[in-house]
Structures are given as C-alpha cells and as structure tokens.
DRENVEXMAR-319220 format. One record per residue: residue in one letter; x, y, z of N, C-alpha, C in turn. Coordinates in steps of 0.02 Angstrom, whole numbers, plus 50000, padded with zeros to 5 digits. Each point is the difference from the previous one (the first is absolute). Layout:
! DRENVEXMAR-319220
AXYZXYZXYZ ...
END
This chain:
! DRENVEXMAR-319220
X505295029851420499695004750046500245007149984 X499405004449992500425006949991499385002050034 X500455009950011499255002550054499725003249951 X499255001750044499485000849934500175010249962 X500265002850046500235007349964500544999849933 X500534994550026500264996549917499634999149965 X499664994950018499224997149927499685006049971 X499925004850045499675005949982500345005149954 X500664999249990500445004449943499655001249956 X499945005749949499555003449948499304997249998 X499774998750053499194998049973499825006750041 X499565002149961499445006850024499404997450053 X500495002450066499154998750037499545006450009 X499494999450002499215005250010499904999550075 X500174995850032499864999350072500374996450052 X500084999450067500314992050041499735001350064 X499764996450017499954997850064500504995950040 X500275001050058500464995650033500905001849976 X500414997150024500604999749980500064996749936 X500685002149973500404995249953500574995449999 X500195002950077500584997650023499834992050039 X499914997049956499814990950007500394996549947 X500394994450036500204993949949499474996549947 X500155001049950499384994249972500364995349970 X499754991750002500204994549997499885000049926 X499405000149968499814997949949499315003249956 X499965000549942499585005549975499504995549955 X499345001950027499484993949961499475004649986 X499344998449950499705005149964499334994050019 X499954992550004499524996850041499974997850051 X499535002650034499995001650081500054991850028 X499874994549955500154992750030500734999050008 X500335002049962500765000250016500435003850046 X499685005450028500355004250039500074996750059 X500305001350039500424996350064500365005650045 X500254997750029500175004350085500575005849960 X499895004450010500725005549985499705002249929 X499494999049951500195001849939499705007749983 X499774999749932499765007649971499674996349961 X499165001550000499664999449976499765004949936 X499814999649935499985004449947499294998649980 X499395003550028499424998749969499955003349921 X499644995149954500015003849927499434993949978 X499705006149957499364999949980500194995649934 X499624996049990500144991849954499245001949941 X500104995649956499475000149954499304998750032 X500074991950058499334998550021500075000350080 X500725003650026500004999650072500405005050031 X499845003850039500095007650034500604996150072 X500575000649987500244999250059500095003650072 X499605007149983499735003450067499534997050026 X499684996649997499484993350027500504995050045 X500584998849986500444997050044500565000750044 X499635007250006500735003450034499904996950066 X499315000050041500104996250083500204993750005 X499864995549942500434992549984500635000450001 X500405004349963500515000949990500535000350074 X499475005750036500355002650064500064994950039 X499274995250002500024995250035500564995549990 X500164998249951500454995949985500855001250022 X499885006350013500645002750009500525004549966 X499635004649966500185008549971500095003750033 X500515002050003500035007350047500115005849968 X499815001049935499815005649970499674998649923 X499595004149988499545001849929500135004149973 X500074996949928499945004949951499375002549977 X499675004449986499294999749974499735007449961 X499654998649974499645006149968499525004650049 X499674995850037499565004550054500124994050076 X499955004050024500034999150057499474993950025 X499904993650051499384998950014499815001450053 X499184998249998499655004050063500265000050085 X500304992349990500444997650065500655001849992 X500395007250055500654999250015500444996350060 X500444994749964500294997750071500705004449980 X499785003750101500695003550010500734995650003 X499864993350004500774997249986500365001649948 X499564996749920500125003549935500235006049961 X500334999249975500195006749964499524998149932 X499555006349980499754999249936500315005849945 X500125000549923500175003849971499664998649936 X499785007849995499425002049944500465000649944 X499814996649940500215002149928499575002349954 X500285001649943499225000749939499924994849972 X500324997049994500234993149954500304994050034 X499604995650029500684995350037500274994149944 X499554998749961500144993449957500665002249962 X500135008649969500625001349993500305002250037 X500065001850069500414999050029500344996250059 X499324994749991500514993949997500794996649981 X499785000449938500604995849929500665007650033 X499905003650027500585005950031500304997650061 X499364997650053500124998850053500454991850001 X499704995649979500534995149977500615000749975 X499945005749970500845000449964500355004150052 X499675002650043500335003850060500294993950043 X499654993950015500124996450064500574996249972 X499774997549914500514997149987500745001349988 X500335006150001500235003249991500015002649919 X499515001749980500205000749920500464995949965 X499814994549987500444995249952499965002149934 X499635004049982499825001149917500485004449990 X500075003050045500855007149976500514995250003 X500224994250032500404997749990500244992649966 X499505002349941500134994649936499755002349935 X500284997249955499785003149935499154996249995 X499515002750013499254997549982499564999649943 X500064995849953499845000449929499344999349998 X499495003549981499184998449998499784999349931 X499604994449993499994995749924498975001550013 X499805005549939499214997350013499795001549946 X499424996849975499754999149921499264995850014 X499725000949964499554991750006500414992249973 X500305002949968500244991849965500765001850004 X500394993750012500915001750032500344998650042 X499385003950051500495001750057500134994050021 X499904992550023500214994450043500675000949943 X500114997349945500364998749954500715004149986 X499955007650017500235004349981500385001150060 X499554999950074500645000350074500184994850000 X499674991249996500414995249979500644998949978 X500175001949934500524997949973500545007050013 X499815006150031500565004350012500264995850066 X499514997850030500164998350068500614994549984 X499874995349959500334994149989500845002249948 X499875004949979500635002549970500415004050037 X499915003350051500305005050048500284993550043 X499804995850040499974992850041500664996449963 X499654996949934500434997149955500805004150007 X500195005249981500635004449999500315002050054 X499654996450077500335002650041499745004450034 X499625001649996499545007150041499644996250068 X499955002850038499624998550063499135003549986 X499614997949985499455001049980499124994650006 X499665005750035499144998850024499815001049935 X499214996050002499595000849944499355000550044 X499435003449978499465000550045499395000749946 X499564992349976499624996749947499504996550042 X499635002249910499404994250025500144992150037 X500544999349943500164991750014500294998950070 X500305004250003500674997850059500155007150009 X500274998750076500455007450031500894994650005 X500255003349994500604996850011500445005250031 X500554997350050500615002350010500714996549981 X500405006549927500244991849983499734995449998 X500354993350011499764994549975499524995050053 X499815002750051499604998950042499175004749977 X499594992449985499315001349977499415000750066 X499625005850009499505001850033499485000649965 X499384996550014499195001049969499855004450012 X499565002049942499465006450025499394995749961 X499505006250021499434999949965499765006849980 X500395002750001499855007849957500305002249948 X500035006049975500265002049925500495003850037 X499715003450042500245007150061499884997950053 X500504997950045499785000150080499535005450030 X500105000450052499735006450055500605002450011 X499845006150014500755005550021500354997750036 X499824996050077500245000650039500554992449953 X499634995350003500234994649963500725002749949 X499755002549941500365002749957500785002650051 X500095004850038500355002050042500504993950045 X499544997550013500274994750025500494994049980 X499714999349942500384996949949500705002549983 X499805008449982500535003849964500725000550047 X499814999850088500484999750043500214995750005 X499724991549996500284995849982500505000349940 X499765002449958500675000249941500345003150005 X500285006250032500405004150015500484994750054 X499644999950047500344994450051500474997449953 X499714995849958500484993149970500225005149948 X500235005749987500485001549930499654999749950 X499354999749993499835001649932500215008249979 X500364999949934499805005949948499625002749995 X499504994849951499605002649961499284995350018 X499635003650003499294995849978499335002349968 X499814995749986499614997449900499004999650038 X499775004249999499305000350039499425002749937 X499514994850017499335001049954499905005150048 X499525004549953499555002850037499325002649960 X499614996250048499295000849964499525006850004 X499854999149954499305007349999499734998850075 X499774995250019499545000850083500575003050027 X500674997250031500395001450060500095007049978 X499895002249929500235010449984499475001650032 X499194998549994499435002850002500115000150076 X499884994150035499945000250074500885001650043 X500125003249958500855003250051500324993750006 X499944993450004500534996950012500934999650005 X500065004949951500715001049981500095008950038 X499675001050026500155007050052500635000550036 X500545004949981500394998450048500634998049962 X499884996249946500684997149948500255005549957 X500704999949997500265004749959500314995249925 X499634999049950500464997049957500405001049955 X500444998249980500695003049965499814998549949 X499564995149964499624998149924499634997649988 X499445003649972499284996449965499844997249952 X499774994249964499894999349923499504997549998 X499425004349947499304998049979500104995949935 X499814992250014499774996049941499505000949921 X499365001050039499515002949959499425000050040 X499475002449970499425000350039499394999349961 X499424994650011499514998549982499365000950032 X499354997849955499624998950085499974994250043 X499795003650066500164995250051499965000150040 X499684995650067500065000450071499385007549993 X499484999149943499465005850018499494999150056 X499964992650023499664999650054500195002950048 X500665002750008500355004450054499875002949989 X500355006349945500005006149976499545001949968 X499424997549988499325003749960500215001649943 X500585005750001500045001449901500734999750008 X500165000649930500364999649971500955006150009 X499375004150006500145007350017500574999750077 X499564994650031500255001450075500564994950017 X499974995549942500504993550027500535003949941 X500235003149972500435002649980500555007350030 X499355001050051500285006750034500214997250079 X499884992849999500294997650061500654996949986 X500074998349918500744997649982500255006650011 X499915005349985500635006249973499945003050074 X499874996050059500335004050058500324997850026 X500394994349960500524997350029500885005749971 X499695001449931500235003449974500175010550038 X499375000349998499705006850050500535001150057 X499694994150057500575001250058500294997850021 X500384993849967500274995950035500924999649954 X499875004849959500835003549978500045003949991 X500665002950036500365004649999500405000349934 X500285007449998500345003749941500754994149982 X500224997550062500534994550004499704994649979 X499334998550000499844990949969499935001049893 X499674994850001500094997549941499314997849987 X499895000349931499125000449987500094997149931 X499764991549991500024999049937499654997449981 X499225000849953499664998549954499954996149925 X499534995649998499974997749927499635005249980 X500335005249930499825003649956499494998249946 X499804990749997499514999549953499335002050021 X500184997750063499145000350038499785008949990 X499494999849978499835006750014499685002750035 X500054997750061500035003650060500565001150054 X500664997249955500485001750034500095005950029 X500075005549950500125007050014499625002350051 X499474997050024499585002950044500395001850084 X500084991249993500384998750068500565003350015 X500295003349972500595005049987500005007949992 X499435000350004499795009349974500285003150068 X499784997650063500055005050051500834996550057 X500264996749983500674996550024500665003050010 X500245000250051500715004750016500554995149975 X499934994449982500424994749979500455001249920 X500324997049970500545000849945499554993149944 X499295002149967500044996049966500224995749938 X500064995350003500184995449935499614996149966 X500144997949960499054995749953500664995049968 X499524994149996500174994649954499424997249960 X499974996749942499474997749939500104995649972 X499874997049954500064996149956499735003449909 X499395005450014500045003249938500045006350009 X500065004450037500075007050015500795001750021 X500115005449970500725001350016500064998850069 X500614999350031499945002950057500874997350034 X500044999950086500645001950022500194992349987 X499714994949995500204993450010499504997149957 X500314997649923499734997149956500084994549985 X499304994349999500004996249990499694995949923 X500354995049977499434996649921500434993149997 X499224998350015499954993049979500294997249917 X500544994650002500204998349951499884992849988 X499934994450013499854994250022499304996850062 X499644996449960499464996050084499994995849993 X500014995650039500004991749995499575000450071 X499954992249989499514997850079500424997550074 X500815003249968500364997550057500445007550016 X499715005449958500425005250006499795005649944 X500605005950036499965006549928500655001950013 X500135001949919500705004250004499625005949976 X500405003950057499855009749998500615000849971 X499925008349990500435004749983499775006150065 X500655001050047499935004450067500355005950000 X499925003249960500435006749990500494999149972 X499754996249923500574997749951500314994750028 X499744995450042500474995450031499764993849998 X500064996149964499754992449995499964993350053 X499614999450023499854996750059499364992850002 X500204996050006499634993050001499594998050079 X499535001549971499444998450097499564995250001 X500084995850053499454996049994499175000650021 X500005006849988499095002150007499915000549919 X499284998650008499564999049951499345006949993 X499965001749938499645005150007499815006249987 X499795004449970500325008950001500035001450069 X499504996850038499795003650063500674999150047 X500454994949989500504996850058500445005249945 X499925002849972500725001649928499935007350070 X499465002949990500005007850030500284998650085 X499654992950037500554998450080500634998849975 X500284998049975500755001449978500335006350010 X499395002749927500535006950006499895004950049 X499524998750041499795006050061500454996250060 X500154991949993500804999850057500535003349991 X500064997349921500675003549956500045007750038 X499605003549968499895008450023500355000350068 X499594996950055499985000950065500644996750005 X500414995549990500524998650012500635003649984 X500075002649931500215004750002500355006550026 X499425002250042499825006450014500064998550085 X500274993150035500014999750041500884998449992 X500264998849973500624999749985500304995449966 X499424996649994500444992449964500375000349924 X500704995849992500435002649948499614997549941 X499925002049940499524998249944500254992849986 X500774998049968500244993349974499564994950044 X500184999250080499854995150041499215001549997 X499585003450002499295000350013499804997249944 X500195001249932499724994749931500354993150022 X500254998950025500224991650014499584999250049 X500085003150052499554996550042499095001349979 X499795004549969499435000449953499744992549993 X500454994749952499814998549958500064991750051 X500195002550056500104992950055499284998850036 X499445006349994499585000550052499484995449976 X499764997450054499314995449968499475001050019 X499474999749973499075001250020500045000250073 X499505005650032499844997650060499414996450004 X499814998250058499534993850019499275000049984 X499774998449966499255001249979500085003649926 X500215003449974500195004849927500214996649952 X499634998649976499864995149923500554995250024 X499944998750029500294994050046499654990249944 X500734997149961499774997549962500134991650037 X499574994149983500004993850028500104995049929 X500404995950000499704997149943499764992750001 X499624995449957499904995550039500494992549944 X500014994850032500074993449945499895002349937 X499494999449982499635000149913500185006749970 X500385007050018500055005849995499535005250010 X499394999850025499635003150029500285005150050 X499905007349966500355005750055499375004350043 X500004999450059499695004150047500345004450022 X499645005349992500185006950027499795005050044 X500494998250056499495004150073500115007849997 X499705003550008500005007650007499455003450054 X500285004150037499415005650039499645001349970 X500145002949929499515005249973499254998450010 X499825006550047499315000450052499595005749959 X500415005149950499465001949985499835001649919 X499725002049965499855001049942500535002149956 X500485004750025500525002049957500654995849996 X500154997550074500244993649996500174993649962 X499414997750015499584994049955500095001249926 X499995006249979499995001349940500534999449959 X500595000950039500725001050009500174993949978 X499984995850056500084993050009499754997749939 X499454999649975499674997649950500295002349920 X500115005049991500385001949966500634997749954 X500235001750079500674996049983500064991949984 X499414995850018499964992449978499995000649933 X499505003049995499705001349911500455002049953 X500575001450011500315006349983500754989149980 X500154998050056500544994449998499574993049978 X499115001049983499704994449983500384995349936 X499984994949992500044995749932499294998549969 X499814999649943499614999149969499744993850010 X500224996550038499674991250030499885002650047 X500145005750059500044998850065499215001750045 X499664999350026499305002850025500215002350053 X499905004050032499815003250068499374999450027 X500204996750067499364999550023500215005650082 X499525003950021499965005950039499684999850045 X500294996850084499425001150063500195007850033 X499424999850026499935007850027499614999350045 X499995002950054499475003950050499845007450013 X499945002150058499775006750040499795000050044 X500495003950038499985000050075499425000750020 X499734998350055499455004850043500095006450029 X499565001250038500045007250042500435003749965 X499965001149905500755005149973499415003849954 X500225002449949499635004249958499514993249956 X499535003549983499584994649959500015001549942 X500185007049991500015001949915500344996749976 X500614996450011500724996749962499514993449973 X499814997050039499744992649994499854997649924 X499515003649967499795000249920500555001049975 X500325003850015500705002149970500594994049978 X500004998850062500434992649996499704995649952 X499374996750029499684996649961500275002549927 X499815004449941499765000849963500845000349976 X500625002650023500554999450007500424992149956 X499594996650081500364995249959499644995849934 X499564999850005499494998349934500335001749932 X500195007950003500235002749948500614998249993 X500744996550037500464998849974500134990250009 X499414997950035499964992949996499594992849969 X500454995849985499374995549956499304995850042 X500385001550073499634997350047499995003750076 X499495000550032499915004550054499674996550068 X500474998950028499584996950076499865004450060 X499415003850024499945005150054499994993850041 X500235001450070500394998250062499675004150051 X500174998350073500315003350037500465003850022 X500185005050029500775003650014499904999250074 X499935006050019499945001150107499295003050008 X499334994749990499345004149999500215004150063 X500214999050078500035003350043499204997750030 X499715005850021499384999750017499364998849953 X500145002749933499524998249961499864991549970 X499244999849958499904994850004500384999749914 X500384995449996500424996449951499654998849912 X499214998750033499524998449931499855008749958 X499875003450066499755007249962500555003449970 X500804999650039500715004749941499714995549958 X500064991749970499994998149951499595002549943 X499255001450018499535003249954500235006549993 X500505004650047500085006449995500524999349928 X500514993949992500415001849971499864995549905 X499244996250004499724997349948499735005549972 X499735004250027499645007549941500515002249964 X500684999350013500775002149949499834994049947 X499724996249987500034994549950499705000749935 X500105001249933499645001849960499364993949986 X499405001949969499504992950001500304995349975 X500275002749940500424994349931500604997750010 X500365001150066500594996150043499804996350042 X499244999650024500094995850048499914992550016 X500274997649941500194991049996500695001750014 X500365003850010500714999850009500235000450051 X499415000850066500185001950073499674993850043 X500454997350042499514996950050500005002750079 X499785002050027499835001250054500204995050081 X500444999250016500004995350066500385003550049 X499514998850056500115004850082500524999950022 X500124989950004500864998550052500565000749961 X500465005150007500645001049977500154996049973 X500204993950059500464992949968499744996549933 X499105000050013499994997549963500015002449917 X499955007450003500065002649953500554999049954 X500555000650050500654999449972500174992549971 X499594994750042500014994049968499784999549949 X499525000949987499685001549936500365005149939 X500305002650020500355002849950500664998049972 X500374995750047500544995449954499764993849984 X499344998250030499644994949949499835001049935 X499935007749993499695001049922500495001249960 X500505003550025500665000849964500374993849966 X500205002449950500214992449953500955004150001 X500224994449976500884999749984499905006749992 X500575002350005500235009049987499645004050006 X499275000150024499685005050034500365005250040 X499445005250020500375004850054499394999350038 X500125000650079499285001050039500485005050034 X499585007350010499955004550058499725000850047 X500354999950065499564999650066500375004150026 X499135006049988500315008850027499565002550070 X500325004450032499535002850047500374998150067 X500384993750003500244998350082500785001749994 X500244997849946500835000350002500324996050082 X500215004950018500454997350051499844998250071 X499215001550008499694998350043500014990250036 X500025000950025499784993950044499504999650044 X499395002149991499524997750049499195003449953 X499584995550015499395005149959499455003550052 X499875004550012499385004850062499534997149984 X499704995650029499284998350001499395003750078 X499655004249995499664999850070500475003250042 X500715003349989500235004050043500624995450029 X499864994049971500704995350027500404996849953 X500514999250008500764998649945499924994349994 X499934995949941500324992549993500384999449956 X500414994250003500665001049968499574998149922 X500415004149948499804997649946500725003449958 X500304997049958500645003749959499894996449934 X499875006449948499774996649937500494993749963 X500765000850020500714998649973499934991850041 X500005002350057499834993250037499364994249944 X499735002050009499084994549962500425000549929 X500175005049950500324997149937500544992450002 X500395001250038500574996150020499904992549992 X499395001950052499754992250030499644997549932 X499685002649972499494999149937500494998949948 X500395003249975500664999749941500274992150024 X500215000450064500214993850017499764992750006 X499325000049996499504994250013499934998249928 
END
C-alpha cells in the first residue's frame, strides 16, 4: 500500500481532478483486475484502448485514473490524472509503488534476436553457481534463485516486471540476468528500469510482422541502449554484427565489444568443434565448453565479457566457463539405441536455422545424413516461411515441413506458404506432414544408424497453440518415447 502522491513522484501531470492524498492498495492497467483501493492506468494497446474501461475499472473498485484524456463521465469520488503518455508512464508508476527495485540491484539487460535466452541463462547460472544471490527474467523461466516461476513472455508487463524485481530485492538478490525484447522497448514495457548493463547479441530480420521494417525493429533494440543507461552503466556489443555500432551511437554508457573475428575488448577464436563441445581461446585464455557452434562460441564470449565486467575473477570464471551446460531447448542433443542423434533447437527464424544448420554441416561425417523438421509459426511474419523452407533444403539430405504454433491460422496454408522456398529440382527431398508427432515420427523412421535428425522451431517449449489453446506437446518428450520404443 502506498499513497497515490508517492506513486506520482517524477511523472509529469497535464491535469488532476480530485485529491492525491489516497492509499492505493494495488496498481492494475486491466480494468478486470482492479479491485477496491487500487489505481487504474488506462493505455492505449495495439487492438484495445483502455480509456474504454475506465467506468469498469471504477466499478470494480479504482479510486483513481491514470489517463490521457479525461472521460465524458466524472465521478467526483475519483481522482483522475492526465498524462501524455500513460503506457510509459506506467513502467514509472510501478517502479514508484514498488519501491524502485531496479536501483537496488545490479540489472543486466541481454537483447539481440538470437542469445538472449542462452546468454542471461548461463550468466544467471554462473553468478548462482559461485555464490551470488541472483534472478533471471527469460523466455523459459523467471526464477528467484533457485526457486522456478513460469512465464509466458520474453518481457513481462511493467507492473509484473516490478513486481518481480521487489521480490528479488526482498530475497537478496545481487544481480539479475533479463531478456529484453524489441516489443517490451517498442511498447515501454521496461519504463522506469535503471540498468547497470546492456549486451546486444546480434540482429537479424525479424518479428517484421510487428515492426513492418527493418529500420524500426532495430531502432527499438538501440533504446534500450538510448535510455535505459546511464554514464555509470555498461554497454556491451558483438562488434561482428554490423549493426552493432548502431545501437551504441547515441548511449551515455562505457562501451565494450567482444568478436570472434573483429578486434575488439573481449576476444574470442575458435580452436577445436566436436559434437560434444569447443575449445576457445578467451583473451588468450584456453577454455573447454560444452556448447557447440560459432553461434554458442560468440554466447560464451558475450557471458565471458559480461562477467567480467561485473566482477568476476578471470582464473575461476574459465573453470567455471567450461562447467556450464546447454540450456533447455538449444541444440539440445538426444541420442538413441542404434546412435541416431536428434537435435532439439528454437531456432524460429531464418538466421537461426541457418546457424544451427551450419554448424551440423560443418561436425557432419561423410556416412552421416541429416534429416531436418521445421515449421512456422502462425499469426508471425510470412516472409520467413520460404526462407526456412528453402534453408533447410539447402543444408539437408532430407526435409520434413511440420507444424510449429499455427495459433489461429489454418496449418495447410503456412505449409504451402513455406513450400514456394522449395527449389522444383529438390522437391523429392521434402515431405510435407501437418501433425508434429507425426512428423517427427517419421523422421527417426527414416533416419538410419548415425544419422542426425533436427527438430527446429519449438526447443524448449512444451505445449503447441492450436485455435488459441495450449496443448501439451514437448518435442524432447515424443523423441524419447520414439528412441525408446
């Protein structure tokens, strides 16, 4: 409970009606949740205007609004307060009620298209590992310490996010290890956080069904960069990508760059790959990891970096380096009886996939076939679809299109969306089947002794969106059972 003239600290009001001098219980932004005592935050949504629910809200039991305009009905009980912006100042107003937990922890923000689960992952698990009291806030999992919380986001909601963050303060966390996605920069989600360190992975295309171009989902990564550090945080980039520098042009932060072929503050080169590992070289420092990959070589060294630079002593961080293991879904390997290796991975989108694929091709044996299932989401960008398709074609002897999470769409039409990626003269090499399972059945049926089958697109997921509803589906799970039968 705090009163609402606290909550109100540095937010710019344009207007108020009523007092400020009221307890508020609890701070909600959908008017179904609000309840007796709270503060309601109307903000304008992609497909839904929450000034439409401000008399729900009241009804429910708000005793004050946040809002951009006023509505036509004033109840004199209410206190209302005009902003320009509520959706950002929101992610303020939460950090007001909560008491600002983000000033009082070191807040590490991990965003890229490809990484980030992987990259706050294993800092999370090495800070934890050594003794640190330490949150992680992921696709996969939110955790406190060693107590696991679900999500279903990349980025909570502010208020959420906040909420969390006071929880970890509560319990002694340090430090904590947070994705943060292009949407939660675009739509303010992270409003309000002060973080002590940023690190951009790389950036591809992606998520254009959101962002329309290219242009715009890159200028929603570099405002994490923009405003969300100070001259005191820390700003560290992969220098290969070339659009690193971008995200960094306008930043009050102390940046640092790490690579694998570009000079830079934290150098990395691959010396060794096997299918159970790589030995790097980490700033002249020889180190044995069990990721597989260039792509896991550059999450290494962008922990390495970030660990570092957060204090960790160099000797113990290459030991414990070389202790960390895959996270959940990320070329995540199964093997079966006969030696047949399946390999689960996210990779959802074209540059990904490519990655992934790559790197098979790259540890293949000259007996070994790869055989490659894939899907594409629904309701996501449609341009990728051919892409994939044509993706894996080009680095596999065999190609099964699938299902992923159609969502709302119908399952048969992604499939044709993602058969135009097929060249004419490849296409005895693809078969086409709708049901996941059975796809995947079919694909360690075709696989002979020492094959590789890849099954990309779900990784660490457990459930598939059909029609707007979850059923359980976990690719690792159906291998298991199949390897095992």
């Amino acid at each position: 409970m705090k009163k609402l003239d606290q909550i109100l600290t540095d937010i710019p009001v344009l207007e108020q009606k009523g007092t400020t001098a009221k307890q508020i219980v609890s701070v909600h932004f959908d008017s179904r949740e609000a309840r007796e005592g709270s503060l309601f935050v109307a903000v304008k949504g992609l497909t839904v205007d929450g000034h439409q629910f401000i008399d729900e809200a009241v009804k429910n039991g708000a005793v004050a609004v946040i809002c951009e305009m006023f509505p036509k009905h004033i109840n004199e009980n209410i206190t209302y307060i005009k902003v320009e912006d509520s959706a950002d100042e929101l992610g303020k107003i939460a950090a007001n009620f909560y008491d600002n937990p983000a000033r009082k922890i070191n807040l590490v923000g991990i965003t890229g298209t490809n990484g980030k689960t992987t990259t706050a992952t294993l800092l999370f698990q090495l800070f934890l590992q050594s003794g640190h009291k330490v949150g992680l806030i992921s696709t996969i999992a939110n955790y406190i310490n060693n107590r696991k919380l679900s999500t279903k986001f990349t980025t909570p909601d502010s208020i959420k996010i906040n909420k969390l963050l006071k929880e970890m303060v509560d319990e002694g966390c340090e430090f904590v290890f947070m994705e943060v996605s292009s949407h939660s920069l675009k739509q303010k989600r992270i409003s309000g956080l002060r973080f002590q360190m940023a690190l951009f992975t790389n950036i591809t295309h992606e998520h254009l069904d959101y962002h329309k171009t290219f242009e715009d989902y890159i200028h929603s990564k570099k405002l994490l960069f923009d405003n969300y550090l100070d001259k005191n945080s820390v700003a560290i980039i992969n220098s290969d990508d070339r659009n690193a520098r971008i995200m960094t042009q306008n930043t009050k932060a102390q940046v640092n760059t790490f690579a694998l072929k570009n000079m830079a503050d934290f150098k990395g080169r691959i010396i060794e790959k096997h299918m159970d590992g790589t030995q790097l070289y980490l700033n002249n420092n020889e180190v044995w990891t069990q990721f597989i990959g260039q792509f896991n070589a550059y999450n290494i060294i962008g922990v390495y970096a970030a660990a570092r630079l957060l204090g960790y002593e160099k000797e113990k961080l290459l030991i414990d380096i070389s202790k960390l293991e895959p996270v959940d879904g990320r070329f995540e390997t199964i093997h079966s009886k006969d030696n047949k290796t399946a390999i689960v991975d996210y990779a959802h989108s074209p540059d990904a996939l490519e990655n992934v694929l790559k790197t098979i091709s790259e540890l293949q044996k000259e007996n070994q076939e790869l055989i490659t299932l894939i899907g594409a989401g629904g309701d996501r960008d449609k341009t990728k679809r051919p892409q994939m398709a044509r993706i894996a074609i080009n680095y596999s002897n065999k190609v099964i299109l699938t299902s992923d999470n159609p969502r709302t769409e119908n399952p048969e039409e992604i499939l044709n969306d993602m058969k135009k990626g097929v060249p004419k003269n490849r296409e005895d090499k693809v078969v086409i089947i709708t049901d996941r399972k059975e796809g995947i059945r079919t694909a360690c049926m075709m696989a002979r002794n020492n094959d590789i089958i890849l099954v990309a697109g779900k990784g660490h997921e457990t459930y598939q969106e059909i029609n707007g509803v979850r059923h359980h589906f976990d690719d690792r799970e159906i291998i298991k059972e199949i390897f095992n039968n």
